[in-house]
BAKOL-17310 format. One record per residue: y, x, z of N, C-alpha, C in turn. Coordinates in steps of 0.05 Angstrom, whole numbers, plus 5000, padded with zeros to 4 digits. Each point is the difference from the previous one (the first is absolute). Last residue first. Example, Ala and Ser with C-alpha at 12.3 -4.5 7.8 and 13.67 -1.06 7.14 Angstrom:
BEGIN
495552575142502450165001502249855014 488550064999502449825000502450185000 
% end
This chain:
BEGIN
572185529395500450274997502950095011 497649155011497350205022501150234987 506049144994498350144986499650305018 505949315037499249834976496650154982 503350285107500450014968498749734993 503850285107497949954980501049994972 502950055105499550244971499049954986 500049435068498450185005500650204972 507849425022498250025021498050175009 503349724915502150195013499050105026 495649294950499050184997501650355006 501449025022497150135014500050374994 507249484962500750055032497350144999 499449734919502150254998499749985039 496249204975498550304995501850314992 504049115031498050115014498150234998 510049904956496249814993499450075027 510850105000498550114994496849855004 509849574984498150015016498050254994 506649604939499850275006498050025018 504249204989498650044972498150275006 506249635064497049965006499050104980 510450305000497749815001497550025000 508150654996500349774978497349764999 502350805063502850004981499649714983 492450325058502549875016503149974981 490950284966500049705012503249955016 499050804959501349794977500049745009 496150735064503349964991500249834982 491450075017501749835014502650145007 495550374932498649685001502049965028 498750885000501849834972500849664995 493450405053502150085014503150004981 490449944972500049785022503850035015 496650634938500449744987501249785023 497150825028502850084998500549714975 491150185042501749855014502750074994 493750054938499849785005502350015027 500050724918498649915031500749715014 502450524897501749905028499050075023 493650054933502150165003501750015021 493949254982498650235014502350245004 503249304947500049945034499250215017 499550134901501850045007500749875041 492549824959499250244995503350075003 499249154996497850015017500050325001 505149654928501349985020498050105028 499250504907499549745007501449925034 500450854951497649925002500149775006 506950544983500749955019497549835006 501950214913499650265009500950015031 499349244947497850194999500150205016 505749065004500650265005497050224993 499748924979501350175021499150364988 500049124956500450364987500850085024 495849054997503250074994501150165006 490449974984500349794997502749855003 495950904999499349794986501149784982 500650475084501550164984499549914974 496449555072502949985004500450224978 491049945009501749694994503750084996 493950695047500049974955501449774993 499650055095502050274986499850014969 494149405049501649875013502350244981 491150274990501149704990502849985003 496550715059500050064963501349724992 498349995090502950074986500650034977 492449185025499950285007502850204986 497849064993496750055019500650335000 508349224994498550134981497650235024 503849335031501349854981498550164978 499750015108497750044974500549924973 505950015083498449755003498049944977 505550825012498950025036498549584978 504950424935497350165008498949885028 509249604983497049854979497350114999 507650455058498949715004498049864983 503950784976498950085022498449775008 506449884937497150074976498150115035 508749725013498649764994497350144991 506050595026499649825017498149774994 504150614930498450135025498549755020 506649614943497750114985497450115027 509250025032498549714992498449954988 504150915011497849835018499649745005 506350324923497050154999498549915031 508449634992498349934972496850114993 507150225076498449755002499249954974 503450815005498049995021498649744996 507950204945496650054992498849995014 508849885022497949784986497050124988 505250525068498849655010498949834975 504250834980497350135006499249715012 508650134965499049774979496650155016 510950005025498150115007497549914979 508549585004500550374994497050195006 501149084942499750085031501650284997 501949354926498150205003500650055026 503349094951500050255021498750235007 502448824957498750284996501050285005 501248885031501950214981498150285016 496748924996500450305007501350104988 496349114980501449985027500550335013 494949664917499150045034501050045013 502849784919497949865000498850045022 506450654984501649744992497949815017 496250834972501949995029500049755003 496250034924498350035021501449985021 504050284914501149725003497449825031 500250944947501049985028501049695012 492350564945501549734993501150025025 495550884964500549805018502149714994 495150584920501350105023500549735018 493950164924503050174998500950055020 489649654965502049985017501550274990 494649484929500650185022501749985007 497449314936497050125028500850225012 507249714942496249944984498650115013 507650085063500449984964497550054991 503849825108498850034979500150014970 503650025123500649964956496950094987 499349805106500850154984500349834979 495449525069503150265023501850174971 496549234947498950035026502450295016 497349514897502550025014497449935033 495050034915503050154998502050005016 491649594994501949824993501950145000 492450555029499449744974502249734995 502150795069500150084964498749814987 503549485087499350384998499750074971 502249105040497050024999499750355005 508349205017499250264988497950035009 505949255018497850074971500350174993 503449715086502150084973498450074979 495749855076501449765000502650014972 494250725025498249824992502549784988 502250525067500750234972498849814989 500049735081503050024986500150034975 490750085045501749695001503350074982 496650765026498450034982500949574999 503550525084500650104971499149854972 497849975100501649694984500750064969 491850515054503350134999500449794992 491649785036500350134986502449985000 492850065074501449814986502150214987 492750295044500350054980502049724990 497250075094500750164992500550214974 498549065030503050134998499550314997 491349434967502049965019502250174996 491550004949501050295023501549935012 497449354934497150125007501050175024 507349584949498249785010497850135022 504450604955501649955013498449785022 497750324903499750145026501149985031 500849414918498050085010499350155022 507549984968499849765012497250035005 503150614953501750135023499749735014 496249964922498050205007501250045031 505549614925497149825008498350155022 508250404974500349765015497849865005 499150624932500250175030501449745033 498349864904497849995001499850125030 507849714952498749785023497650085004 506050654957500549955033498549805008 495450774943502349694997500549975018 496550854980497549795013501049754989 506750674986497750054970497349805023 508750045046501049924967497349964990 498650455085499749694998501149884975 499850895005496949945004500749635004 507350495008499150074969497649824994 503250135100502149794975498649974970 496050755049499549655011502249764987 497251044955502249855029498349795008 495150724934502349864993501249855029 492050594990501749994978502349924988 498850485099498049774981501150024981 502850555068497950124979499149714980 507850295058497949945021496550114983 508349834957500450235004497750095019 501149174972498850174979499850354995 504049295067496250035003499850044980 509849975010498150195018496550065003 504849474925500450365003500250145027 499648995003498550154978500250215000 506549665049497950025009497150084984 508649994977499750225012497649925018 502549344941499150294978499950285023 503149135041497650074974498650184995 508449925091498750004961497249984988 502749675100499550194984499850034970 501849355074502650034977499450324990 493949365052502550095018502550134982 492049594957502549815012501650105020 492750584966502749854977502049865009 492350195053502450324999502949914976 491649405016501849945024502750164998 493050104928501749705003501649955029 494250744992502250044981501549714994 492949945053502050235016501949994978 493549494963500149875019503150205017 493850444945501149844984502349845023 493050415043502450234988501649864984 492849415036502850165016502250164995 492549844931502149705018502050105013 491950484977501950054984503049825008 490450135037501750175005503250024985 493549244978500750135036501750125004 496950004910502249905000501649905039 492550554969501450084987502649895015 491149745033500750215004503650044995 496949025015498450214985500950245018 503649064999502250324984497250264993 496749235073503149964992500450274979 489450025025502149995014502849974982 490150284986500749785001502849915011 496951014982498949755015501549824987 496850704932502250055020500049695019 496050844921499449695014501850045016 502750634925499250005009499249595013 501050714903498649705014500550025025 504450444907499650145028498549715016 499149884897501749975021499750185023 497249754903501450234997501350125041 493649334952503249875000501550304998 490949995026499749934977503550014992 498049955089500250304990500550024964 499649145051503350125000499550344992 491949495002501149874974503250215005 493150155072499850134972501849844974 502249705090500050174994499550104983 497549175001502150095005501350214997 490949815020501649954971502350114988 496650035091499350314979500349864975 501449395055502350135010498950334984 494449244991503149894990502050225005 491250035036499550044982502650064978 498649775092500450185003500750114959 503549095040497050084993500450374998 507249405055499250074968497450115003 505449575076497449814992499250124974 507250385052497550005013497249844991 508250354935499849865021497549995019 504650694929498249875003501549765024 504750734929500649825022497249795006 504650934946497549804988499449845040 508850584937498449895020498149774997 504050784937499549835005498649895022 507350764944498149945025498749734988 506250624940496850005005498649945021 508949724928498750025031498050035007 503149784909500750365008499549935026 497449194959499350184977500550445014 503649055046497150054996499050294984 508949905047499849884968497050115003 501149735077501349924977501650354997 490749705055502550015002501550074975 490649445050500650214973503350045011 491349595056503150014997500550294981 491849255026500650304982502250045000 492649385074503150044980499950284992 492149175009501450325011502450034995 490349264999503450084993501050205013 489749615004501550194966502150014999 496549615079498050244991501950144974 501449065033502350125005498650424996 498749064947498250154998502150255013 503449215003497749924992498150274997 511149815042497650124982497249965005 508649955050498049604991498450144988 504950715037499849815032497949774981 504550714967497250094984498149715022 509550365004500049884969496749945000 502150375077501949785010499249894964 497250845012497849715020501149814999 504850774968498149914982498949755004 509950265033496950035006497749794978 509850334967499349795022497350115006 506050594943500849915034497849895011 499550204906501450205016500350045030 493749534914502249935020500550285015 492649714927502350265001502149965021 489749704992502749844997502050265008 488949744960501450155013503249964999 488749664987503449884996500850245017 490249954954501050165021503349864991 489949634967502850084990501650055024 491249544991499350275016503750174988 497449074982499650045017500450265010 505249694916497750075005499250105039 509649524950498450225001497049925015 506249285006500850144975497950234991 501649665088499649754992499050004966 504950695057497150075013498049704980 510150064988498050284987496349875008 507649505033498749914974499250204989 501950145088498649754989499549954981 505050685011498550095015497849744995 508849844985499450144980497050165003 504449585067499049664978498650274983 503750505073497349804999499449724981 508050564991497550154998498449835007 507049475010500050124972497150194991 503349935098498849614984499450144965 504850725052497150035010498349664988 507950694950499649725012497149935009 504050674931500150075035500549785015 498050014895502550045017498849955031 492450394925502749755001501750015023 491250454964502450145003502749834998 487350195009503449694994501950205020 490150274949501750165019503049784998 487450014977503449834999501850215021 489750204954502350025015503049864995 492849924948497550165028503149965019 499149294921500550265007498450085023 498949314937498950174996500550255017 503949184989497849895001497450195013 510549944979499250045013496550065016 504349724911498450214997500950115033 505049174993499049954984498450404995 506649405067497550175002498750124981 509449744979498649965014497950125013 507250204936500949905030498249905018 499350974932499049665004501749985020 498150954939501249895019499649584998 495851114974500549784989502049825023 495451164976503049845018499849654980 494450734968499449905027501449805007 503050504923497649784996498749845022 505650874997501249734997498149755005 496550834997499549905024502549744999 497550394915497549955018501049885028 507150374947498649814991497649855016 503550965024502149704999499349634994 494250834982499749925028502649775004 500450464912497749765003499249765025 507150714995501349764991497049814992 500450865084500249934964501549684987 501550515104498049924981500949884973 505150505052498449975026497249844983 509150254964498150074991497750075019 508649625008499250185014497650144990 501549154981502950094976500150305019 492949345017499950194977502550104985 500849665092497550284992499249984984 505849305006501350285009497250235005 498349224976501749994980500950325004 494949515060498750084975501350144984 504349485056499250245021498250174987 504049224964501250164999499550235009 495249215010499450184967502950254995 500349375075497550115003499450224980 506749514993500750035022497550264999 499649284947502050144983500850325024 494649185036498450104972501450284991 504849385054498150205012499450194986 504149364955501950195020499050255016 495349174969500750164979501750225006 498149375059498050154998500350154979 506749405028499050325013497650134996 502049264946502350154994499450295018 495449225008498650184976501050194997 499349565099501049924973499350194983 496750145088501249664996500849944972 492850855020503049975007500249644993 492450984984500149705010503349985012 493050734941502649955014500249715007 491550714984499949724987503949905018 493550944968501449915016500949724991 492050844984501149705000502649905019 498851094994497549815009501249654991 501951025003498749954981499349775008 504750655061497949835008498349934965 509150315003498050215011497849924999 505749414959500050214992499050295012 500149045018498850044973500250325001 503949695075496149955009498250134965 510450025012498650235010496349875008 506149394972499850124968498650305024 500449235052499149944970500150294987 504950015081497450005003498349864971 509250014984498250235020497450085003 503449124980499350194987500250165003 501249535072497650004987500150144977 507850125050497950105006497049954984 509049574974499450405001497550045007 497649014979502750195007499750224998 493449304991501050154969502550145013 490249515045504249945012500650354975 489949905024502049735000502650095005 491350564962502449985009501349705003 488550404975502649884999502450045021 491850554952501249985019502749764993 489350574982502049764986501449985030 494050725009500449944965501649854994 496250505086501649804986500450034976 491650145081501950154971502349785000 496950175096499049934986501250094969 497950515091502349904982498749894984 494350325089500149994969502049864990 497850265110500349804974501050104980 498650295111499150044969500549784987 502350305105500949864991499150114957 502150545079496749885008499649724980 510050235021498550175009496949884999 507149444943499450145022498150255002 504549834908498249875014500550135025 503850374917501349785017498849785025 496950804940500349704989500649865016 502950974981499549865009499949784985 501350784965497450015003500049685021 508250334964498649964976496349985007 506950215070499549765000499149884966 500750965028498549885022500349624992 506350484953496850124986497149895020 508349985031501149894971497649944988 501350535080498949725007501249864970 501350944987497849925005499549695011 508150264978498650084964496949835013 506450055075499949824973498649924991 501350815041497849845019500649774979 503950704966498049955005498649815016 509250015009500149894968496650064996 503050345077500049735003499949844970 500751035015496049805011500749694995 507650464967497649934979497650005016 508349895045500349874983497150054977 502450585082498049745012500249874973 498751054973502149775016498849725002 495150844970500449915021501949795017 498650284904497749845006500050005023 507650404968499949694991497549875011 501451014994501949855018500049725006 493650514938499149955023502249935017 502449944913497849884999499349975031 506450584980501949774996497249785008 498050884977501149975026500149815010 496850164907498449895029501250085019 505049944933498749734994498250035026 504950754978501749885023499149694995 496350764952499550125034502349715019 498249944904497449945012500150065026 506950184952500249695002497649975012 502650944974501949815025499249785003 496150304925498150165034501749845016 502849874918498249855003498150055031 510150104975499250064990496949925008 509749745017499450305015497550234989 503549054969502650114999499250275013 493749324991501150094971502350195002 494749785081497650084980502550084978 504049665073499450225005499650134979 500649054996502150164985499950355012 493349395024500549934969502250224995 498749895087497650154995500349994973 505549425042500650305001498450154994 498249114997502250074983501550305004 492749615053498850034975502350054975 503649825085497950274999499050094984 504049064995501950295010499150245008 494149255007501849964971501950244995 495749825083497750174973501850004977 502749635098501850324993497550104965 503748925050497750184983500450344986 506549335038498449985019497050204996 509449904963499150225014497850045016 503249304941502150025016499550245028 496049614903498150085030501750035025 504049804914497549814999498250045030 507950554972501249594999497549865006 499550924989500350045036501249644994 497350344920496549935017501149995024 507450144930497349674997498250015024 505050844997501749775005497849734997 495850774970501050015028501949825010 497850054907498349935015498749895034 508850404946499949714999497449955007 501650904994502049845026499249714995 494450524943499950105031501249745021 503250034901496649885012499350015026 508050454976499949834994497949755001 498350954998501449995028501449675002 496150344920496949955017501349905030 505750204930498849694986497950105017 504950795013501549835001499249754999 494050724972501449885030501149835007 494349954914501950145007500449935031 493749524955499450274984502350155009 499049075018498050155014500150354989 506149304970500350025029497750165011 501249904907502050205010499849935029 493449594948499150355002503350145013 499149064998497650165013500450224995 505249504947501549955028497850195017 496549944915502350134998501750085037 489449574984502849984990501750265005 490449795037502550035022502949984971 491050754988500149665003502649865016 494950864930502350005032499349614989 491650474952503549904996501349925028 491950704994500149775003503749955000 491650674949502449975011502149795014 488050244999503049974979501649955010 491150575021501949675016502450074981 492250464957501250045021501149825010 493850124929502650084997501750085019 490549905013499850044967502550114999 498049535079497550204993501550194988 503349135006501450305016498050224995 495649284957501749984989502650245015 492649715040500150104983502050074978 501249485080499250175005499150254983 502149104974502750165004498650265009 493049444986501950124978502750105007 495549645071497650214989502850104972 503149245043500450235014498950194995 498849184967502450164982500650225012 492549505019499550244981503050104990 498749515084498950284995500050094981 504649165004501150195013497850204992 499349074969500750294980500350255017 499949095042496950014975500850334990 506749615046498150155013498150094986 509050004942498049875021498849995007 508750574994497549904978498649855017 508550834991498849635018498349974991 504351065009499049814974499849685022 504750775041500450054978498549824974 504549865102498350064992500050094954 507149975060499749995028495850044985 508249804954499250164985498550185030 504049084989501950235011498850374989 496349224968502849994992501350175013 491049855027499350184968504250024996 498449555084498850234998500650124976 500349114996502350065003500550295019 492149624970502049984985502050145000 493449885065499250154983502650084987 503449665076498449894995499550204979 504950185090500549954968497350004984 505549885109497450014982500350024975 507350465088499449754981498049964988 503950385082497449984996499249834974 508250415035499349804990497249855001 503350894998501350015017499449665007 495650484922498850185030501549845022 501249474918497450115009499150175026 509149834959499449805009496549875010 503650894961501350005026499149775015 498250314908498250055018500949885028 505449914917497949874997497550095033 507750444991500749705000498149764996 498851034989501349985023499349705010 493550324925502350115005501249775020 490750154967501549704992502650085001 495250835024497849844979502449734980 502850445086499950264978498849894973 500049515082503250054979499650174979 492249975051499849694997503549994979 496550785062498749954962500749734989 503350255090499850184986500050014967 498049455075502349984998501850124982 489950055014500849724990502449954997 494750625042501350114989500749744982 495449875083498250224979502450044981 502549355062501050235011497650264983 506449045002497650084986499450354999 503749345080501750114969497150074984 500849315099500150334993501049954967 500049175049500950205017500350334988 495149174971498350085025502350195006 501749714925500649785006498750055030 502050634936501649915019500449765018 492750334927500850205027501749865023 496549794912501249765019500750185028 498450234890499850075017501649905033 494949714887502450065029500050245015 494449244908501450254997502250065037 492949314943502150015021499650315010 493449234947500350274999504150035006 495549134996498850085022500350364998 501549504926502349885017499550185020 497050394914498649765011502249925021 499350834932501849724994499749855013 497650955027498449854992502749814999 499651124992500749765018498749644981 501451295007498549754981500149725016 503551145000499749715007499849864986 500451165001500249754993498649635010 500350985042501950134976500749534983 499550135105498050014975500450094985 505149805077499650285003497950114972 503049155038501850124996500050234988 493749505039498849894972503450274985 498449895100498150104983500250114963 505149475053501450195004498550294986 497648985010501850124977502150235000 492649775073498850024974502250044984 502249945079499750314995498349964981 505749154997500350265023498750304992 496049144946502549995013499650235011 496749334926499150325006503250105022 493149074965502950105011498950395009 495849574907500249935035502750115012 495450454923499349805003500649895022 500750924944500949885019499349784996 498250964966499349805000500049785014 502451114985499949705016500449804998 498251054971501049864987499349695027 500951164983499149885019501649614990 497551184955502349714997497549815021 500351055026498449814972501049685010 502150805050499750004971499149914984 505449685090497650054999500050104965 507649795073498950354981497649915002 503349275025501250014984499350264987 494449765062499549824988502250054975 501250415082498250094986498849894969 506249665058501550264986497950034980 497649325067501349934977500950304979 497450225093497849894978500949824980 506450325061498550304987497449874988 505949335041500750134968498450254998 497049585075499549854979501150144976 500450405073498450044992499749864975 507249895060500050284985497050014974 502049225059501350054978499750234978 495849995087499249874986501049934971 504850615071496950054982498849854985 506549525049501350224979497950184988 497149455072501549914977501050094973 497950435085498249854995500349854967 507150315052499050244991496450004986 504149265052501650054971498750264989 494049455066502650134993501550084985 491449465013502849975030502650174992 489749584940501050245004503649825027 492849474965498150355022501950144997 502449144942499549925033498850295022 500350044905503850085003499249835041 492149824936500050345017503850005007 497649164960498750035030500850335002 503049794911501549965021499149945040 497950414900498549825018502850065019 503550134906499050165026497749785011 502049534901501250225020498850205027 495949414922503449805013500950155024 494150234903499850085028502849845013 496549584927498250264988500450175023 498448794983501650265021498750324985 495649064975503850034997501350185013 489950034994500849854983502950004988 494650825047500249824999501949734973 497950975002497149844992500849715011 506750784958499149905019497849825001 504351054958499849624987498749845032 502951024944500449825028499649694990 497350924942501149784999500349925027 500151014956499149915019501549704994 496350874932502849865009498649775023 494050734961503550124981502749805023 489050375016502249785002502150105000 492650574990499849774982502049835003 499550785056501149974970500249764986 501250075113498549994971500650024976 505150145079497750265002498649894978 505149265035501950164995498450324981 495949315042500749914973501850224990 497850015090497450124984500649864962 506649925068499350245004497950084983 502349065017502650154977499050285001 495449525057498549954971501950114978 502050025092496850094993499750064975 507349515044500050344993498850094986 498849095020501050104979501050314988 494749665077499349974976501350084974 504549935085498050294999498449984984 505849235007501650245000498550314988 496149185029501049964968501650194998 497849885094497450054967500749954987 506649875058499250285002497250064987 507149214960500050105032497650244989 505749414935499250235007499750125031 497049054948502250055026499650394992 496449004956499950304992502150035023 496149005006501750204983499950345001 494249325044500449804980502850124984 491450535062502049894997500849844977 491750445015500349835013502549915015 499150874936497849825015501449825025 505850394906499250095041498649755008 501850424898498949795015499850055029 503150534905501349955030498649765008 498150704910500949735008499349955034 501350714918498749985026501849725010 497050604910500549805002500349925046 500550874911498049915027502049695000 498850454906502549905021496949975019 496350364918501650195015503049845013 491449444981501650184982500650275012 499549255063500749914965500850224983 494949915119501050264963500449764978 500649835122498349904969501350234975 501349855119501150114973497249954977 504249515102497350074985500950074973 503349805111501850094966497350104988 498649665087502849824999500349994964 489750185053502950144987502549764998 492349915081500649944972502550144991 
% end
């Protein structure tokens, strides 16, 4: 089957992009040689004055390279051809003689809007789902068809930078403003406004397009001096944000300023150098392998091996418990999902709170112009709230999100299952406790699961979907397809204390509460695991969890794993002086209207330490990072998650481990198990049993063994 099928309006060829039996447009190697094809023989015809691009699917017009073929090629010099080629077929597209017009609908990303770069004119759709990029950097490489090139030259310096270097998205709209497309309109209208423009260049020619970017725009991009200014401060922001860990951001910024300051050949010969240097380093296979088990778990249904069942629909969904999290989970069920949401809480006051909570999350994607002000309306309308059971009656799915109390969940579990419809699926957001242990009196124990969402519901894209041995197979592809619906990365994960995420997470948390009380600074411990790569410290990370939510969880876990996760005395002290972290404003840090400032040194005092920077500071990161290591080794050896992919998407997911260090399981493999193992019992002897090396790190030091076959 053709990919690209051309139609006559007239004198415009029309060719519209459909790649058989995919669910987006990819320029991989038939759509490539099609398109040659057909630009060649359009090109030789009289009758056709002007060429339209348009796409046959629904929301996508091309979402970039195929990214499977970047898996056949090994070498840079490999690489760099590939680049090469791509701009010598975009070029063409730009010296083509007869006006070449594109019609956009959908996310048009990477080597499609690099494509579209090269059009004489653009046409873009008003709809939400139309998204404007180039994410290059987010796999590691730059936008390497000439994208670094044309993209300043078009929007200019300042406006482009946060796109090629950034991977930033820009919606139709805010496309037409940068002057990134030249008309908007709405879908209903795209081809013919695109036939008439087409005609219409016919006739006069592409009109003269107004500079865009202000006053302040045209003197920093339009002169040396205001480009070298851009330059430096780009380059300063991206080594504060990536701390060097990511070499695309900074490549793709040399390739930019090659193109304007050396001239347009220079920029193309050092976009694909720069292109094939980048595609062999370990940071973008490992930012690929990602992209792909990213994409590998959009197909899983979470079911065992041999193991079929059908997701049931959801349509109506109740929430018990109106806090951060349930609404959360409230206003992102309305707002991706579309679907009934019924809020449940003890009093009127929180449920109203909720309510307000929820509709905020609405609020902010139409003030993002993520959707309209009708859609605003409409899906408002979903969201109702009650203290009682009362339009429980109806739901498919209960999700209870109340305080981390195993008596509490099972009453609330009781009066769901008592409340709702026989065949109604209960699901319980708990963090820590074992599902089986909440699911121990349940009446219908087939339909309970756990969904562990993570905060701030709305921007965290994991979700753990937690069966018990007694869930119906049925419940658990529910499940799952509802957290895809949600917007969610889904992975299953065993039954077991903490789960995946928060398993692994404890200890490290947990280490930094021991490192504090030896009289390590704060803030220098943070800014080593940010330097390490995460997004933010462990100190930081416990202000923004709360401290009693991390106290609740450090007892929990403790009870379940014995001494060897008993927890730092730290977190009792800090508690004991009513501090919560940023939702009460005072925790390890200052705060002012929700942001942190800086270290509260009045902590020493309160812990009995006078604060010290080591002279050495490589021990504390050791034990912060193989306490993590260690545990996530251990939780794989007793099946916590059914395979590395899972177990490495969760954690980056799920508290931003390190990307470009692939997940902890995939950083062990690095290491080698027996130079872990050998780590491990130095720290065992410097600072306790905690350290012990797993069994499955010994076994597997032993026979050499991996986490992962490749």
């Amino acid at each position: 089957m053709t990919a690209i099928t051309c139609t006559l309006h007239g004198a415009t060829a029309v060719l519209t992009i459909d790649l058989p039996g995919a669910p987006v447009n990819t320029l991989n190697a038939q759509v490539r040689t099609e398109f040659e094809a057909l630009f060649g023989k359009l090109r030789d015809d009289p009758a056709v004055k002007a060429v339209v691009m348009i796409s046959g699917k629904a929301e996508n017009f091309i979402a970039g390279a195929d990214i499977e073929e970047f898996t056949k090629l090994t070498t840079q010099e490999q690489f760099t051809a590939l680049s090469r080629d791509g701009q010598a077929m975009i070029q063409r597209v730009d010296d083509y003689p007869k006006p070449v017009i594109a019609a956009i609908n959908g996310a048009c990303l990477g080597g499609g809007l690099e494509l579209v770069l090269a059009c004489d004119w653009r046409i873009a759709t008003d709809g939400p789902k139309t998204q404007l990029g180039l994410p290059e950097v987010q796999i590691g490489l730059l936008p390497g068809a000439g994208g670094c090139q044309r993209l300043p030259r078009l929007i200019g310096l300042s406006a482009a930078l946060p796109m090629i270097m950034g991977a930033k998205m820009e919606t139709g709209l805010k496309a037409f403003k940068l002057g990134l497309v030249d008309e908007l309109v709405p879908k209903a209208i795209l081809l013919d406004t695109a036939l008439k423009a087409a005609e219409r260049i016919v006739r006069q020619g592409v009109p003269l397009r107004k500079a865009k970017g202000g006053v302040m725009g045209a003197v920093l991009d339009r002169s040396f001096p205001g480009r070298r200014v851009v330059y430096s401060k780009a380059r300063k922001d991206t080594l504060k944000k990536t701390h060097g860990n990511y070499p695309a951001p900074l490549a793709a910024l040399e390739a930019v300023q090659a193109g304007l300051e050396q001239g347009l050949q220079k920029g193309f010969e050092v976009e694909s150098r720069l292109f094939g240097e980048l595609a062999v380093t370990d940071v973008s296979r490992k930012l690929i392998g990602i992209f792909f088990a990213t994409n590998a778990l959009k197909k899983d249904d979470g079911l065992p091996a041999g193991v079929t069942a059908k997701p049931r629909p959801v349509t109506r969904l109740g929430v018990i418990g109106s806090g951060f999290m349930g609404a959360g989970i409230a206003g992102t069920a309305v707002t991706t999902a579309g679907v009934d949401v019924r809020l449940k809480d003890t009093e009127l006051p929180r449920v109203g709170k909720g309510l307000k909570a929820a509709t905020d999350i609405l609020s902010g994607r139409l003030k993002r112009r993520r959707i309209t002000r009708p859609e605003f309306q409409r899906l408002s309308a979903l969201l109702s709230g009650t203290t009682d059971y009362s339009g429980f009656q109806r739901t498919d799915l209960v999700i209870e999100a109340v305080f981390e109390e195993l008596s509490l969940k099972r009453k609330v579990l009781a009066d769901s299952e008592a409340a709702t419809p026989p065949d109604a699926i209960f699901a319980t957001n708990t963090s820590t406790i074992p599902i089986s242990d909440i699911a121990a009196e349940a009446r219908r124990p087939g339909q309970v699961l756990g969904m562990h969402f993570f905060s701030p519901v709305d921007r965290m894209p994991l979700l753990e979907v937690i069966p018990t041995d007694a869930t119906a197979p049925e419940v658990i592809a529910t499940a799952v397809n509802f957290g895809r619906r949600l917007g969610k990365t889904v992975i299953v994960v065993r039954d077991r204390p903490g789960f995946w995420v928060n398993r692994i997470l404890l200890p490290y948390m947990n280490e930094a509460g021991y490192i504090l009380g030896e009289g390590v600074p704060m803030d220098l411990i943070d800014k080593l695991m940010v330097k390490f790569g995460f997004p933010v410290g462990p100190i930081t990370l416990l202000d923004e969890v709360g401290l009693d939510v991390g106290a609740k969880a450090a007892k929990v876990m403790h009870e379940q794993f014995g001494e060897r996760l008993a927890p730092s005395p730290l977190l009792p002290k800090v508690l004991g002086d009513g501090r919560l972290g940023r939702k009460n404003g005072k925790g390890f840090y200052h705060y002012h209207d929700g942001e942190k400032t800086g270290p509260d040194e009045t902590i020493y005092d309160l812990l009995g330490v006078r604060p010290a920077a080591p002279a050495a500071t490589a021990l504390i990161e050791q034990r912060l990072v193989y306490s993590m290591l260690n545990e996530a080794a251990m939780a794989f050896g007793e099946g916590v998650v059914r395979n590395a992919r899972d177990g490495d998407i969760g954690a980056i997911f799920g508290i931003g481990y390190p990307p470009f260090r692939g997940g902890p399981l995939r950083y062990l493999d690095d290491l080698g198990a027996a130079k872990v193992v050998e780590v491990l019992r130095q720290l065992e002897q410097a600072c306790g049993m905690r350290f012990a090396p797993c069994q499955t790190l010994v076994d597997m030091a032993a026979r050499g063994g991996r986490f992962y076959e490749d």
